[in-house]
N, C-alpha and C positions, 0 to 999 in steps of 0.2 A: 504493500500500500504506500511505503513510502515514495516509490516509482513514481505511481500515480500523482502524490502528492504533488513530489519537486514537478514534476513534467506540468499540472495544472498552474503552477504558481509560475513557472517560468515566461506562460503564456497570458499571463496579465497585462492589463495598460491601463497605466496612471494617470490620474491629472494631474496639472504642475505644482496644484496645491497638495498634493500629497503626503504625507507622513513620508520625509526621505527613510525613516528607518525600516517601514514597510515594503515603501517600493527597492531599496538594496536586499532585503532578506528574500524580497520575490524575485529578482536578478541572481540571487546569489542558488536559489532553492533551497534555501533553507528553513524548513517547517517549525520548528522552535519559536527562532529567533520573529518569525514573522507572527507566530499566536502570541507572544512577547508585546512584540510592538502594536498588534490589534486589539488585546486587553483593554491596556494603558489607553490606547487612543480612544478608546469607548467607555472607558473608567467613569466620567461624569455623566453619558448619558445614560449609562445604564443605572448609575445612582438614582438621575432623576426620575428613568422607567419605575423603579423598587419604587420610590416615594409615591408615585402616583398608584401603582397597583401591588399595596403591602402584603396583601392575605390574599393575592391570586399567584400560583406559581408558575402557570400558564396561561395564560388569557387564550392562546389554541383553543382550548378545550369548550373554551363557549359558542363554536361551530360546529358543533358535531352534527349537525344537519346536515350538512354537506362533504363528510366523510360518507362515500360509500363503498368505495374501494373496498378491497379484500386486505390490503396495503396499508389505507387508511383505519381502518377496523382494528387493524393491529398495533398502528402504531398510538391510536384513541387509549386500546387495553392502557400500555405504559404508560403514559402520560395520564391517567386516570391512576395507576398506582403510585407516582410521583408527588400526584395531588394529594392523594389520603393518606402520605406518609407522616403526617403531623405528629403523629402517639409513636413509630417505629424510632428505630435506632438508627445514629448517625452512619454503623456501616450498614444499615438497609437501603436507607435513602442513598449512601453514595452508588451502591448498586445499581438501585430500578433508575438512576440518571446515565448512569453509564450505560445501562442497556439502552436508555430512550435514545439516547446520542449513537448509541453506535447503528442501531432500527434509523433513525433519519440519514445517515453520514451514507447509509448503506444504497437510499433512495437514491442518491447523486453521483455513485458511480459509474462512467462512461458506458458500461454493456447494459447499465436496466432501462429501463423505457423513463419515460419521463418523468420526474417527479411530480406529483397532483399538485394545484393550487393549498390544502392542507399541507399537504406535506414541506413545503414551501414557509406555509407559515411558522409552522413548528421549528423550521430550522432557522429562520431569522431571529426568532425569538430564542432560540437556544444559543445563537452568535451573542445577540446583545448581554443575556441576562446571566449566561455558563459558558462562556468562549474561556476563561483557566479551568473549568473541569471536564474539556475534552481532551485527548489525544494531541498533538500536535497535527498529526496525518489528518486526524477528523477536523477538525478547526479548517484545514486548509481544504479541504473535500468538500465542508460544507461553500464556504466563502468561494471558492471559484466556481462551484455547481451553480449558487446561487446568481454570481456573476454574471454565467453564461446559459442563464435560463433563457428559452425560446418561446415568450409567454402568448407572441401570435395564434403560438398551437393550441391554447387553451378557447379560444374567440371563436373556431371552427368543432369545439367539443363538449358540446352539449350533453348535460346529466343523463344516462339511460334509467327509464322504467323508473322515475322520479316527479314527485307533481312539479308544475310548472315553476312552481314557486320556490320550491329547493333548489332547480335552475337559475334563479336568478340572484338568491344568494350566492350560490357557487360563482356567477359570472360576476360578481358584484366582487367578491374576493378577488378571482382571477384577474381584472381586468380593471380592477381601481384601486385595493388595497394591498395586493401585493407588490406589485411596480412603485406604487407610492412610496410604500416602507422599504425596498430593496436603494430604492432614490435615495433615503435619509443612512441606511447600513451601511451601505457601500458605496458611500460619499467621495472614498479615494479614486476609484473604478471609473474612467475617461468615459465609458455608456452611461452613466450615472444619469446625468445632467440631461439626457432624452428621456429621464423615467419620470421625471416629476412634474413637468405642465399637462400632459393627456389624461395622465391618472386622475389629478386632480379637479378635472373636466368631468371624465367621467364620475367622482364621488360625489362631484355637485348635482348631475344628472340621475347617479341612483338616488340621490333625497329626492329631485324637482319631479323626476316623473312618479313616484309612488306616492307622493303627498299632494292632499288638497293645498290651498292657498294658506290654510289656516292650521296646517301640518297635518291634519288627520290621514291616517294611513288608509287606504287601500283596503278592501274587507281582507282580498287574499292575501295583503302581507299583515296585517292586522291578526291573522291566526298565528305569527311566525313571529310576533313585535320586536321582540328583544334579539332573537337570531338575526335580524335585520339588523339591529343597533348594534349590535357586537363591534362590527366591522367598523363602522364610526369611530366608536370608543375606543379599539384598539388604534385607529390612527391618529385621532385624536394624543393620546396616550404618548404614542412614536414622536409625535410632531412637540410638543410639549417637553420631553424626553432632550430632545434634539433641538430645540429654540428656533423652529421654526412655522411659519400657515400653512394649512391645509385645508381653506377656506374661504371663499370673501363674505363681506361682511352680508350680502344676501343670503348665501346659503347659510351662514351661520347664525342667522336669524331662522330659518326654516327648520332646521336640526334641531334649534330650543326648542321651537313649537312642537316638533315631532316626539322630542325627548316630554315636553307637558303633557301630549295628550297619552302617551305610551304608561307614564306613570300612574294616569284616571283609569286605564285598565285594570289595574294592580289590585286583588285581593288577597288574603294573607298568605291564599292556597298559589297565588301569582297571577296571571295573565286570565282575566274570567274568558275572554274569547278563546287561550288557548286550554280551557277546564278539560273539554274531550279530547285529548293528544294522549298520546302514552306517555309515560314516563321515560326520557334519554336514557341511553344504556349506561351513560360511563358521566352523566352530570353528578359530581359528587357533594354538590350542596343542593337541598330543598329551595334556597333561599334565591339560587344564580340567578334569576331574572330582575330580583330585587339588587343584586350585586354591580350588576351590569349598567342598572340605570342607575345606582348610588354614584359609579366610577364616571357616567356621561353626565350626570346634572353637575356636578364637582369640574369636569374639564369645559362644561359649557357656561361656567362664572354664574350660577345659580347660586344665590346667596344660603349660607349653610340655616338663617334663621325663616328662609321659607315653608312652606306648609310642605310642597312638593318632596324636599330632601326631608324635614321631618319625616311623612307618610312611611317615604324608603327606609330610612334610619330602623324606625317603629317594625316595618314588614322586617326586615334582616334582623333585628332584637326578639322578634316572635313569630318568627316562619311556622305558617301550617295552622296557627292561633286569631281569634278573634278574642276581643275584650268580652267583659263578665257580664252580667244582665247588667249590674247597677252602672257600673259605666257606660253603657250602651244608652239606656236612661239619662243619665245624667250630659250625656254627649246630643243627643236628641232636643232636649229642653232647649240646649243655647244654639242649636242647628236654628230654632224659631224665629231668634233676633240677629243672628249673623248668616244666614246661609250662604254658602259656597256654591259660586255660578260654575259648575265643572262639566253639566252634560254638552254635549256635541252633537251635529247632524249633517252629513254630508251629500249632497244627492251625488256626489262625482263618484267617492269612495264607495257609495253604496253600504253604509254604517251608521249608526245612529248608538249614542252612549248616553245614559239615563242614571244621574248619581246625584247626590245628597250630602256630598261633602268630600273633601279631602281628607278621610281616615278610614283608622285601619277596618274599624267596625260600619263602615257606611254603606247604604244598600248601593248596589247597582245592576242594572239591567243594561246587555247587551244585543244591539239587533242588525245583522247583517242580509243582503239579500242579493250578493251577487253570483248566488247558484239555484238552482232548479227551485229547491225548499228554501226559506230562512233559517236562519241561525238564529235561536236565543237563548239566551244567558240570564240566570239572574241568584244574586250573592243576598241573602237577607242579613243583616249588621255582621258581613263579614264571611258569611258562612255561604258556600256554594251549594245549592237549592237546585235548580234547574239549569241544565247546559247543553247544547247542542241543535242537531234536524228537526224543527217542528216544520212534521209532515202533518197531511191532511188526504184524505181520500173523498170526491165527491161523484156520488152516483145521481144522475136527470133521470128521470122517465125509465130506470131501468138499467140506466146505459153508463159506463163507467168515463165522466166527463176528464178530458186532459187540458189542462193549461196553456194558453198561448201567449210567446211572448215571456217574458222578463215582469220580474214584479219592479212596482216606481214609488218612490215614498210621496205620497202624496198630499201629505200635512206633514208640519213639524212646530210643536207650540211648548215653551219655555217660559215659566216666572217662577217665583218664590216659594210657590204652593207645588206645582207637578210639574214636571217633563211627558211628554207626552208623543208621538208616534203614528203614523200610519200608513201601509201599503194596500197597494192596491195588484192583482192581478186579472186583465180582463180580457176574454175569447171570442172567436169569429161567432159562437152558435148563442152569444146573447148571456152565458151568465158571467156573473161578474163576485170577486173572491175580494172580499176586505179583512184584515187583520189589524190591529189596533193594541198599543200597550202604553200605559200609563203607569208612571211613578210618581207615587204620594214622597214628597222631599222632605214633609215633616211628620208623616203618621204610620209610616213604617207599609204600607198599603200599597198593591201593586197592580189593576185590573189588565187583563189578557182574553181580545173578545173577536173571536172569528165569525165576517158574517155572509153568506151566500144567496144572491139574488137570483132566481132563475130565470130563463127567457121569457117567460110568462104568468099568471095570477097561477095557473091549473099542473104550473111542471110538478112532480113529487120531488124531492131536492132529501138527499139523502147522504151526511155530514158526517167525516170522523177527522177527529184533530191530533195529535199526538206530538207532546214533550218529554221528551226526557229527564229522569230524574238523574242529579249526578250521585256518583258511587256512594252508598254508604248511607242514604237519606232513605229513612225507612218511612212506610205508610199506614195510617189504622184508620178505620173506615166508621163511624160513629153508628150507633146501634141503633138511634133513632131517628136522624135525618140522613142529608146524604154528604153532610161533612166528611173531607177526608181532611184527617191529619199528616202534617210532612215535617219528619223531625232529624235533625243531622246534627250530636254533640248537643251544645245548650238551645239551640234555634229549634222553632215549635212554628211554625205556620199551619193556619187554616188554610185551606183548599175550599170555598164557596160556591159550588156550581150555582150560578143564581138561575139559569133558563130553566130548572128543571125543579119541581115542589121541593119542599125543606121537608118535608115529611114523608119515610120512604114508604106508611102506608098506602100512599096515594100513587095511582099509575102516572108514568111519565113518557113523555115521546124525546127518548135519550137517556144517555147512559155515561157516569162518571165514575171511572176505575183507576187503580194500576195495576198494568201487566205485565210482567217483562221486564220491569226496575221504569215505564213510561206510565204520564199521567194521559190515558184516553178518551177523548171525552166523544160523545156521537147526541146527534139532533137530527129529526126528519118531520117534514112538513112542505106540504104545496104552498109553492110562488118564492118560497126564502125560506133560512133559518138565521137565528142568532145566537151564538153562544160565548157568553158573557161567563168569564173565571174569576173570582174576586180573592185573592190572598190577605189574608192579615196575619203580620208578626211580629204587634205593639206587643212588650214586654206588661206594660198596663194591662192590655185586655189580653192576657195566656191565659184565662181563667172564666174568661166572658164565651157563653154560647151564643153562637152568632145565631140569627133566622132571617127570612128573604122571603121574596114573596115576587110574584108576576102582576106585574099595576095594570091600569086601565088609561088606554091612550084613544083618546078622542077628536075629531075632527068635524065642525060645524054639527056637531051632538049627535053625529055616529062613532059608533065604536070601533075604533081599526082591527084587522087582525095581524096577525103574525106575521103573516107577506109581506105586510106595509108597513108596519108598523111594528115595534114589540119596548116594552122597558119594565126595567126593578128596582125594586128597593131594599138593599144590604143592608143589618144593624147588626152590629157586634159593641156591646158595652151600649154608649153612647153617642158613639162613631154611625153615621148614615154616609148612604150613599144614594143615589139616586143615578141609574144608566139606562140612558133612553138611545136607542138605534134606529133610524129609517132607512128603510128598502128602498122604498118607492114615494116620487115628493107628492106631497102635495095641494091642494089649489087655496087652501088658508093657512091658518096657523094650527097648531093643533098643542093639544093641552093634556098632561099628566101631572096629578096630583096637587094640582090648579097652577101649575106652571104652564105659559104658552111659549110656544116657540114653531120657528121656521125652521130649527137648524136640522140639520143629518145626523148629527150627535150632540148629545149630552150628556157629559161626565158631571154630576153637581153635589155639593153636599150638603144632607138635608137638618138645617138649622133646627134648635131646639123648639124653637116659634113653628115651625113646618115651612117656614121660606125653603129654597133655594139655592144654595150659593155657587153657581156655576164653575166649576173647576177647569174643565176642558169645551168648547163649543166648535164645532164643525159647519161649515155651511155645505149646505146641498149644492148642486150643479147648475140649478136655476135662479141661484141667488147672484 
């Protein structure tokens, strides 16, 4: 290997600014002398690398998305035992680093194929951070491989049998963060100086094309949030390291906002959009995603007394954990006079985020819809409740109806009181599919209400809905209405089917279960249905039996029916709700419970007096 060595070293070329003690030991080939002189010359920045990222000993490790290699998988193993070497002994650890070094040093010998974008990474990072505990040989194998990486061939090698979006992390590494950081490494190196204006371009372009205006990600990198940031933060990190930009001041206003909205994700369990993922093979903290952003809000001059870095702080102090009922309580109270403007809604990204504050215990609901089904989410003071496909199955006249087209958010209404939501998806043959989700910001309360209009007053329209419960949320079904309970650790949510009687004496047209770890819910009725889900999880009313009921909606003092018309009235405690839906508009106003209105919807709550108080209002299509 030393062959190899001298012969790659000999074949360097320097810039005039060069380390002369480098460029003679690379003239002379000599492998010592020249890890000697590349140490030293990287002696402060890799101080500054340590200072910035204390408690990570490879920032590698936060892309294992995009290891898929056989190559990669293996050299993930080591570097995963590297990392959890915290508790082993000094000569274990010196071991599993010698093994990691000699597995990378191995990747950039002239007969094996190419080295991967990973693997790449992990060897710059082993130059900066462990260039005195390699080999000399190895030192010099890694540094002239890297040298004389051929990274074009990476731009024509697209992920195999990987979603699209793993591809674009991979090319995101390949093709902006690697050349970037090879730019700052191998500063001495006369190709140097070609590697850092295009990169740089392109890292601006992976922020500008996946981010709305107002940084909101993208649904499909939005499942991926932090695998996305990584690469940031590790260049971030390099450039910082190294004293120098890797950003103008546009993009790095975009970044902040991408790194604020990435944080509003964040539940104790981590990413509520990424709740259904499996668990990484070789991520050796619970916490990494909180890690990741604690290292980006710090490099992106986020003040340490912000809510944002608290939040983070708080999640990496209690990974996996939400606060106790009474603080949850006590956190709620003063959400009433201060609350935190943090939901979001994007029609670009196709996302929508529905939250109640900047802490660890805050609800939020997740809504995305840029695939077939929507995606939803929802965390009740911290705790993950619902996540994932709500599918729906709707059967016309018989006939099993299919979808046309893309669903469009079609409202989006935000104040003090609720965040609020709505899609629409509509078909050549006349029926038309609404879905709707509302967050109470002060009352812990969540409504989720799908409704289906048919082509006509006489179609038979036949509804089933289905959410997912996330792992570990058990269900008990109340022996005398059709409450179900949904309990995960200290969190206790009612489940309120209101379209269907509170009493399960009484026959119903539909059906409120879980099967299969999903909450299913079915309605059937000629012209439309509606079905309206009401959750409550005030720590106040744990204790309150709710009841509901199906109201009377009137119109110039006829009676609507369900086609046209349908709404109820929720009480749990002393909590009301009142949710009125229309199908089909119509020619006055029309009045429930002596309220009149023109609107499409009505989310309102209903005062101790029997007022009113309109929470959410919709207008119909003719207004």
């Amino acid at each position: 290997m030393t062959d190899v060595a001298t012969s790659c070293l000999a074949d360097l070329k320097f810039r005039k600014t060069a380390d002369p003690k480098m460029v003679r030991a690379a003239s002379a080939g000599d492998p010592a002398t020249f890890q000697h002189a590349l140490t030293k010359s990287l002696s402060k920045s890799r101080k500054r690398f340590e200072k910035e990222f204390p408690e990570t000993p490879f920032t590698s490790l936060w892309s294992e998305t995009i290891a898929v290699a056989d190559a990669d998988r293996e050299l993930l193993a080591l570097l995963d035992q590297v990392t959890d070497d915290a508790k082993a002994s000094r000569k274990a650890r010196e071991q599993h680093l010698r093994s990691l070094i000699a597995n990378v040093a191995n990747a950039f010998k002239v007969a094996n194929p190419a080295p991967s974008p990973f693997a790449s990474l992990v060897a710059a990072e082993v130059l900066l951070r462990h260039s005195e505990d390699c080999s000399p040989e190895n030192a010099c194998l890694l540094y002239c491989g890297l040298a004389n990486l051929n990274m074009q061939d990476w731009a024509c090698d697209p992920v195999p049998t990987t979603p699209a979006t793993t591809d674009l992390l991979t090319q995101c590494v390949a093709q902006a963060e690697v050349p970037f950081t090879l730019s700052l490494l191998l500063e001495a190196v006369s190709s140097s100086k070609d590697w850092r204006k295009e990169p740089a371009k392109r890292l601006a372009s992976a922020i500008e094309d996946v981010t709305d205006t107002d940084g909101t990600l993208q649904a499909a990198v939005g499942r991926h949030a932090t695998d996305w940031l990584a690469s940031f933060v590790r260049v971030a990190g390099w450039s910082s390291a190294f004293k120098t930009e890797w950003a103008s001041t546009k993009t790095m206003r975009r970044w902040q906002q991408a790194l604020q909205r990435v944080v509003a994700l964040m539940t104790p369990e981590g990413l509520i959009t990424h709740a259904n993922q499996p668990h990484q093979e070789f991520a050796s903290r619970p916490d990494q995603s909180a890690i990741i952003l604690q290292h980006g809000l710090r490099l992106a001059d986020v003040p340490g007394s912000s809510k944002l870095r608290s939040l983070v702080a708080e999640l990496i102090e209690r990974p996996g954990r939400s606060k106790s009922k009474t603080s949850s309580k006590s956190k709620s109270q003063k959400s009433k006079t201060s609350a935190e403007r943090c939901s979001e809604q994007s029609d670009w990204a196709e996302f929508a985020l529905l939250r109640n504050g900047l802490r660890i215990d805050a609800d939020v609901m997740a809504l995305d819809w840029d695939e077939t089904n929507p995606n939803m989410h929802l965390a009740a003071l911290g705790t993950n409740l619902l996540y994932g496909e709500w599918t729906s199955h709707i059967t016309v006249n018989g006939e099993r109806h299919e979808t046309a087209g893309s669903w469009v958010c079609t409202c989006w209404f935000e104040d003090k009181e609720v965040a609020f939501a709505e899609l629409e998806s509509g078909s050549a043959d006349g029926v038309r599919h609404v879905r709707q989700i509302m967050l109470s910001l002060d009352q812990h309360v969540a409504v989720i209400t799908d409704s289906v209009t048919g082509p006509d007053d006489d179609a038979d329209i036949e509804f089933t809905s289905q959410l997912p419960l996330s792992p570990e949320t058990t269900a008990a079904t109340d022996s005398i209405t059709r409450e179900i309970s949904l309990k995960r650790g200290k969190v206790t949510a009612k489940a309120i089917p209101a379209w269907l009687e509170d009493d399960r004496v009484i026959q119903a047209m539909g059906t409120c279960d879980v099967l299969d770890g999903r909450l299913v819910m079915t309605a059937k009725n000629k012209g439309g249905v509606t079905v309206p889900l009401v959750l409550d999880w005030h720590p106040d009313r744990k204790h309150r039996d709710p009841d509901w009921s199906r109201l009377t909606v009137t119109e110039d003092r006829k009676v609507m029916t369900p086609r046209t018309a349908s709404a109820y009235r929720v009480r749990v405690g002393n909590y009301q709700l009142l949710l009125y839906r229309s199908l089909r508009c119509g020619e006055t106003l029309r009045a429930v419970l002596g309220y009149h209105t023109a609107h499409e919807t009505v989310f309102g709550r209903v005062k101790r007096n029997g007022d009113i108080a309109p929470l959410v209002l919709v207008e119909s299509e003719t207004e």
